[in-house]
N, C-alpha and C positions, 0 to 999 in steps of 0.2 A: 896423598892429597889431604888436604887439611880442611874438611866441610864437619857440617851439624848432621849426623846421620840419621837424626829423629827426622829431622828439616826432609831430608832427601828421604827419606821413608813415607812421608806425606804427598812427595812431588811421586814418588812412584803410584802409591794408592791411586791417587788421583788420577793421573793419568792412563791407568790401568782400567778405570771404569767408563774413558771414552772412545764408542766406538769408533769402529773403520779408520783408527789413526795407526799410524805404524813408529812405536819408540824404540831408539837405540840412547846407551848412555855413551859420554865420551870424557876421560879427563884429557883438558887441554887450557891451557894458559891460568893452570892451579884452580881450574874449577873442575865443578862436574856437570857436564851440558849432555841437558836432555832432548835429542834430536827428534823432531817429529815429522814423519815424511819428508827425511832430508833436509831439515833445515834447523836454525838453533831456537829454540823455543822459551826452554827456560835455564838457568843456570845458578845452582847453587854455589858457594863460596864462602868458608867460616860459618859466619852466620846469619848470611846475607842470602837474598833471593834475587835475583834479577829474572825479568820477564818481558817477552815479548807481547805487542800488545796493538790495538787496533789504534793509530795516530788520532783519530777523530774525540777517542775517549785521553786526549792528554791533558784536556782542561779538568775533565770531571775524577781522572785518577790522583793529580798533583792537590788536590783538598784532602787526601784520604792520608792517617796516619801512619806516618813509618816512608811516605811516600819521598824516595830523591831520583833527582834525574839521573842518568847513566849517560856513557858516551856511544850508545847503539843507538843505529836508527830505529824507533818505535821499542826504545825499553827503559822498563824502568828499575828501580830498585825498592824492595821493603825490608824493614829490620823483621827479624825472625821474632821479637817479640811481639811485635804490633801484628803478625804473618796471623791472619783467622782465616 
């Protein structure tokens, strides 16, 4: 697999510090998808992020830098640079 491993060492921390959530990691379709109680959450790729995300907040995330749409429903995508 070809991802940012600093990138995907972030997505781990992170989601390692919320509770009562259950992660599995999975490579599949040359990413690295981070499943959270069964379902695809977030997904690393080169150096790209995609992110699953609440539909109500797609006005208020599409102003934020780095932000492009993705072809999932409710995800989005950030550049790893712009990624804070």
């Amino acid at each position: 697999m070809n991802y940012n491993i600093n990138l995907v060492n972030r997505v781990r921390e992170f989601l390692a510090e919320v509770p009562n959530i259950d992660v599995e990691e999975k490579e599949m379709f040359a990413v690295l998808n981070f499943m959270v109680n069964g379902k695809t959450c977030v997904c690393v790729r080169g150096e790209d992020l995609m992110l699953r995300f609440n539909p109500q907040l797609q006005e208020e995330l599409s102003e934020r830098k780095g932000y492009e749409t993705m072809l999932m429903k409710g995800g989005s995508g950030l550049n790893l640079h712009d990624f804070v």
